[in-house]
C-alpha positions as CSV (number, residue, x, y, z in Angstrom):
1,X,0.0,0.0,0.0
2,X,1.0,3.9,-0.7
3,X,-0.6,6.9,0.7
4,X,-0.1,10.4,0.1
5,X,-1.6,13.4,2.3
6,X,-1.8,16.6,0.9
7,X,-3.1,19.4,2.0
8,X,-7.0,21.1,0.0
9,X,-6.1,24.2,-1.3
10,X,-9.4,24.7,-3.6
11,X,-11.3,28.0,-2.5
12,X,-14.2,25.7,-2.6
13,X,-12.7,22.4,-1.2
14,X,-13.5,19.3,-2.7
15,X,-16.7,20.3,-4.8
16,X,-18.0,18.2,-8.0
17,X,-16.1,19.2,-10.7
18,X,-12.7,18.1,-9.0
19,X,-14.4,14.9,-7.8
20,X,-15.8,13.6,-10.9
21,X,-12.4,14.6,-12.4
22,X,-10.7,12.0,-9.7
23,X,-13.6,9.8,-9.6
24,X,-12.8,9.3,-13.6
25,X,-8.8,9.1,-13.3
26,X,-9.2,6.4,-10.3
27,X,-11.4,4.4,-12.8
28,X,-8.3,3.6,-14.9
29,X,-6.4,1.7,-12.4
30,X,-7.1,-1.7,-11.2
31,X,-6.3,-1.2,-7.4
32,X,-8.4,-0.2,-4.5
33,X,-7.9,3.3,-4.6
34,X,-9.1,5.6,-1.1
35,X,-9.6,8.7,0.1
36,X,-9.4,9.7,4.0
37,X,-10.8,12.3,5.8
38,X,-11.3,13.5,9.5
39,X,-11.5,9.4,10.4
40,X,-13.5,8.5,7.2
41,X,-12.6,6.1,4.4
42,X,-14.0,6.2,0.7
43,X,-13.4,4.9,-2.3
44,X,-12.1,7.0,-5.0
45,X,-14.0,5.6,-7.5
46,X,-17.6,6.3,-5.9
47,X,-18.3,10.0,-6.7
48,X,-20.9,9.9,-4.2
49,X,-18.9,8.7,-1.5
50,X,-16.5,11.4,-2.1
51,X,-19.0,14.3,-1.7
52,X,-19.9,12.8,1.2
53,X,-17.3,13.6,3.3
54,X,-17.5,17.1,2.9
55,X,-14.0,18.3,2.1
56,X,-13.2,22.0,3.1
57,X,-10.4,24.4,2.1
58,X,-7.5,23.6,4.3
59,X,-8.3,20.2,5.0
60,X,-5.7,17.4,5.2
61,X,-6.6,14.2,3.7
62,X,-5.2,10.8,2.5
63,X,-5.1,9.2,-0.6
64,X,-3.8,5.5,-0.8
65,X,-4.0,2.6,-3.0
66,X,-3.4,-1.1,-3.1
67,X,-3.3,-3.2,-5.6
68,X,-0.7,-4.1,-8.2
69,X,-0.6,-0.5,-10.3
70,X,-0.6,1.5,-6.8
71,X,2.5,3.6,-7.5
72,X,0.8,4.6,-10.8
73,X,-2.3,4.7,-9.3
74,X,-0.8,7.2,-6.5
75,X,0.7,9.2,-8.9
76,X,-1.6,9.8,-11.5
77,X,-4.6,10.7,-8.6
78,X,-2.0,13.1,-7.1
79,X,-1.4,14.6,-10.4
80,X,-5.0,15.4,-10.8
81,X,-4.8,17.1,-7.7
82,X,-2.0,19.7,-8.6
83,X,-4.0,20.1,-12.3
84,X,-6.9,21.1,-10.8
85,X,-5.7,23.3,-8.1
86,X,-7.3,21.0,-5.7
87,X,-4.6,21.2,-3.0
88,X,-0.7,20.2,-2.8
Protein backbone atom coordinates (compact mmCIF):
# COMPACT_ATOMS: atom_id res chain seq x y z
CA UNK A 1 0.00 0.00 0.00
CA UNK A 2 1.02 3.86 -0.73
CA UNK A 3 -0.57 6.87 0.69
CA UNK A 4 -0.13 10.38 0.07
CA UNK A 5 -1.63 13.38 2.27
CA UNK A 6 -1.77 16.64 0.89
CA UNK A 7 -3.08 19.41 2.02
CA UNK A 8 -6.96 21.12 -0.03
CA UNK A 9 -6.13 24.24 -1.27
CA UNK A 10 -9.36 24.70 -3.64
CA UNK A 11 -11.27 27.98 -2.50
CA UNK A 12 -14.19 25.66 -2.64
CA UNK A 13 -12.74 22.38 -1.16
CA UNK A 14 -13.46 19.28 -2.73
CA UNK A 15 -16.65 20.30 -4.81
CA UNK A 16 -18.01 18.19 -7.96
CA UNK A 17 -16.11 19.24 -10.65
CA UNK A 18 -12.71 18.10 -8.96
CA UNK A 19 -14.39 14.93 -7.78
CA UNK A 20 -15.81 13.60 -10.90
CA UNK A 21 -12.39 14.55 -12.40
CA UNK A 22 -10.68 12.03 -9.68
CA UNK A 23 -13.63 9.78 -9.56
CA UNK A 24 -12.77 9.28 -13.62
CA UNK A 25 -8.84 9.07 -13.33
CA UNK A 26 -9.21 6.38 -10.32
CA UNK A 27 -11.40 4.37 -12.76
CA UNK A 28 -8.34 3.60 -14.89
CA UNK A 29 -6.40 1.69 -12.41
CA UNK A 30 -7.10 -1.66 -11.16
CA UNK A 31 -6.34 -1.16 -7.43
CA UNK A 32 -8.39 -0.17 -4.55
CA UNK A 33 -7.91 3.28 -4.58
CA UNK A 34 -9.09 5.62 -1.09
CA UNK A 35 -9.58 8.67 0.11
CA UNK A 36 -9.38 9.68 4.01
CA UNK A 37 -10.76 12.29 5.77
CA UNK A 38 -11.34 13.46 9.51
CA UNK A 39 -11.53 9.43 10.42
CA UNK A 40 -13.52 8.52 7.18
CA UNK A 41 -12.55 6.11 4.36
CA UNK A 42 -14.02 6.23 0.75
CA UNK A 43 -13.44 4.91 -2.28
CA UNK A 44 -12.14 7.04 -5.01
CA UNK A 45 -13.98 5.59 -7.49
CA UNK A 46 -17.63 6.34 -5.88
CA UNK A 47 -18.28 10.02 -6.70
CA UNK A 48 -20.89 9.88 -4.21
CA UNK A 49 -18.87 8.69 -1.48
CA UNK A 50 -16.47 11.37 -2.07
CA UNK A 51 -18.99 14.30 -1.71
CA UNK A 52 -19.90 12.82 1.25
CA UNK A 53 -17.28 13.61 3.27
CA UNK A 54 -17.51 17.10 2.92
CA UNK A 55 -14.04 18.30 2.07
CA UNK A 56 -13.20 22.03 3.14
CA UNK A 57 -10.43 24.39 2.12
CA UNK A 58 -7.54 23.60 4.28
CA UNK A 59 -8.32 20.16 5.02
CA UNK A 60 -5.69 17.40 5.19
CA UNK A 61 -6.58 14.23 3.71
CA UNK A 62 -5.20 10.81 2.48
CA UNK A 63 -5.06 9.18 -0.62
CA UNK A 64 -3.79 5.46 -0.84
CA UNK A 65 -3.98 2.61 -2.99
CA UNK A 66 -3.39 -1.08 -3.12
CA UNK A 67 -3.27 -3.18 -5.59
CA UNK A 68 -0.74 -4.12 -8.22
CA UNK A 69 -0.58 -0.49 -10.30
CA UNK A 70 -0.58 1.46 -6.75
CA UNK A 71 2.48 3.64 -7.50
CA UNK A 72 0.76 4.62 -10.82
CA UNK A 73 -2.29 4.66 -9.35
CA UNK A 74 -0.82 7.21 -6.55
CA UNK A 75 0.71 9.20 -8.85
CA UNK A 76 -1.64 9.80 -11.50
CA UNK A 77 -4.58 10.73 -8.56
CA UNK A 78 -1.96 13.07 -7.12
CA UNK A 79 -1.38 14.61 -10.41
CA UNK A 80 -4.98 15.41 -10.79
CA UNK A 81 -4.77 17.14 -7.66
CA UNK A 82 -2.03 19.73 -8.59
CA UNK A 83 -3.99 20.11 -12.26
CA UNK A 84 -6.89 21.07 -10.84
CA UNK A 85 -5.66 23.31 -8.05
CA UNK A 86 -7.27 21.04 -5.72
CA UNK A 87 -4.64 21.17 -2.97
CA UNK A 88 -0.71 20.23 -2.80
Amino acid sequence: MTNQTVTITAKDGVHARPATVLVQEAGKYSSEITLEYNGKSVNLKSIMGIMSLGIPNGAEVTFAAEGEDEEAALKAIIDVVKNQELGE
